[in-house]
C-alpha positions in Angstrom: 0.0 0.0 0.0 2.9 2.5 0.8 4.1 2.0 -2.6 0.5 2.7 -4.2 0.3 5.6 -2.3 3.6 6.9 -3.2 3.5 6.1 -7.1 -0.4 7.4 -7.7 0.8 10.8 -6.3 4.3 11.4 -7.3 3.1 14.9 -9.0 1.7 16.0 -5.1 3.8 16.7 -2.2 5.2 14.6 0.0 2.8 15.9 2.6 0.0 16.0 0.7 0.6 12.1 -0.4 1.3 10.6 3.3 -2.4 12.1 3.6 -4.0 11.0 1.0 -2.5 7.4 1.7 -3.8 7.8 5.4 -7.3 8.6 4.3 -7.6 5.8 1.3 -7.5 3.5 4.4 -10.5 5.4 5.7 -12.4 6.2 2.8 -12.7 5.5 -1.2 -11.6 8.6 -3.0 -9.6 10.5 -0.2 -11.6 13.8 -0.9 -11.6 14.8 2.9 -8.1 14.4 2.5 -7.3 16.8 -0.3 -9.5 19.2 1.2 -7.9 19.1 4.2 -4.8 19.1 2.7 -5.8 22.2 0.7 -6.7 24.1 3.8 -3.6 23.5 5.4 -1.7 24.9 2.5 -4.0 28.0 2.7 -3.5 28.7 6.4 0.4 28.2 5.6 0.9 30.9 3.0 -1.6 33.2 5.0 0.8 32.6 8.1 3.7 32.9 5.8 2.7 36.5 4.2 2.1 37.4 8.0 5.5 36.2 9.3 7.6 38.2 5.9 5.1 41.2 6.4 6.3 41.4 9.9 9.7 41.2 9.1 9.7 43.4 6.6 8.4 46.4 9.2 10.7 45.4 12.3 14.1 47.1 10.9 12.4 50.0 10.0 10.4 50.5 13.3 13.1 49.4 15.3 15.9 51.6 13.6 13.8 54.9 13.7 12.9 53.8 17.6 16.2 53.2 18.6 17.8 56.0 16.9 15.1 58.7 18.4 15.7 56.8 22.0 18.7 56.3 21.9 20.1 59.8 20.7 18.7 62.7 22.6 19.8 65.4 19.6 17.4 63.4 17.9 14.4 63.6 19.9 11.7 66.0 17.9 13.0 65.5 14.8 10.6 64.6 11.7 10.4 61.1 11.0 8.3 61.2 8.1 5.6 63.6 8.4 6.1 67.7 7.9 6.6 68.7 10.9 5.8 72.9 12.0 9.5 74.0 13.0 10.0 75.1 16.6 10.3 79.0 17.4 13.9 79.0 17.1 14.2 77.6 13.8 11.0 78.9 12.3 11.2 79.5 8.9 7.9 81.4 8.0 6.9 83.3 4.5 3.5 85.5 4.2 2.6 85.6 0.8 -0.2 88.3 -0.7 -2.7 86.9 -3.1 -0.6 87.5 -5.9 1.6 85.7 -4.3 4.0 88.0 -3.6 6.4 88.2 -0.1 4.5 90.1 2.5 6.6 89.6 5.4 8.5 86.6 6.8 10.6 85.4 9.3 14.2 86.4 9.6 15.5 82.8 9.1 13.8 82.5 5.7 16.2 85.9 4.4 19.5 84.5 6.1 18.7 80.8 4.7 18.7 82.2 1.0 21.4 85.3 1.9 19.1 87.9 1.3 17.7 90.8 3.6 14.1 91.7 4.3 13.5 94.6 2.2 15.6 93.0 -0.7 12.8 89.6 -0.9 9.3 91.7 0.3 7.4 92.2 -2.9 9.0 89.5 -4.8 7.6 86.7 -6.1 9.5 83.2 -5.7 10.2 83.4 -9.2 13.4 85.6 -7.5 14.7 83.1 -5.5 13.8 79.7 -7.8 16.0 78.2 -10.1 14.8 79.2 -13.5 12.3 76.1 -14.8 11.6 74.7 -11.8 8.4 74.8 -11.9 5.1 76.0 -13.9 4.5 79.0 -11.6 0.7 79.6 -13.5 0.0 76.2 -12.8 0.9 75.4 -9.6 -0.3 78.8 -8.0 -4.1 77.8 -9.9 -3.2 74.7 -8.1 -3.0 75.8 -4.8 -6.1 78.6 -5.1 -8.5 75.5 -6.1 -7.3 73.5 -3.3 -6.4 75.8 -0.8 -3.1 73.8 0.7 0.2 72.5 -1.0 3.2 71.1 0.9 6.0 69.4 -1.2 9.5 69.7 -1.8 10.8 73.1 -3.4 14.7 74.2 -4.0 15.3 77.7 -3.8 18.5 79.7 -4.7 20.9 81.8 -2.6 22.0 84.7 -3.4 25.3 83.0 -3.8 24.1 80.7 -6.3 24.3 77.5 -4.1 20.8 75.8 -3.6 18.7 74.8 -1.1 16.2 72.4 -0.6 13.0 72.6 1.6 10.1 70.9 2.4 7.3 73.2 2.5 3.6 73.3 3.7 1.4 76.3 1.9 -2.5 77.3 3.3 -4.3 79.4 1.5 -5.9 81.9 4.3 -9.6 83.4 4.0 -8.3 87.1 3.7 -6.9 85.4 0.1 -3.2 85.2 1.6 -0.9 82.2 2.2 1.4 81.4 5.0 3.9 79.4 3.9 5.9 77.1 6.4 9.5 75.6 5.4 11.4 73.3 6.8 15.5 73.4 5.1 16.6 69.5 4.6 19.8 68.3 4.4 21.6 67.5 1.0 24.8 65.5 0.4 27.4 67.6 -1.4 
């Protein structure tokens, strides 16, 4: 019989065979068996996608854990998500409704090496590489949706750029405050 068994289903798995053998002693046509068999297989690729799910999210939660733990310079710091910057490092623009500078915080003139009075009534167009971006466009963008954050790279006044993240309302008086936040790039 364990040879039956063992030629009849040479094209199924080992496992699935020493089942189907055990239940041909049991009953006729072993259909219990292959269903049974069958469900088994189910529950062990649902357990395996579980198992290679949950290792696929450890290093990453354990690595940002450790490091914002484990590093006090590190605690507050953006881990994914745009975060408002604290007072001392606020970087604020208030834009007009043509977009224009209004006013802004000190940081945001230092960060691109230009004063106050030399950046209010400017547009970004001033300070933005030349074809960055489809200025028309993106500022119908932001009127019809009323917020915009991305990524934006402006240009000092020394010609060295500088890349942001930014997060843009739309206000109901028609202005915009504009948030930054300056990012780190490798040289």
């Amino acid at each position: 019989m364990v040879k039956t068994g063992i030629t009849l289903h040479k094209k199924k798995s080992l496992f699935g065979a020493a089942l189907q053998e055990g239940a041909d002693a049991v009953e006729e046509h072993g259909a219990l068996t292959g269903f049974l068999a069958d469900i088994i297989g189910l529950l062990m690729i649902g357990l395996n996608a579980l198992l290679g799910l949950a290792l696929l999210l450890w290093p990453f939660r354990s690595k940002n854990h450790n490091q914002q733990e484990g590093n006090p310079s590190t605690a507050g710091q953006r881990t994914g998500d745009f975060r408002e910057p604290s007072d001392h490092d606020r970087l604020w623009v208030l834009l007009d409704s043509s977009f224009r500078y209004a006013d802004m915080s000190p940081s945001f003139g230092q960060m691109l090496g230009f004063s106050r009075s030399e950046l209010i009534g400017r547009t970004a167009e001033y300070v933005t590489p030349p074809d960055f971006v489809n200025f028309p466009k993106l500022r119908e963008e932001i009127r019809s949706a009323g917020r915009k954050s991305g990524y934006w790279v402006y240009r000092r006044r020394d010609g060295r750029f500088v890349l942001v993240r930014y997060d843009l309302t739309m206000r109901s008086d028609g202005m915009a405050d504009l948030y930054l936040e300056p990012l780190p790039v490798a040289s």
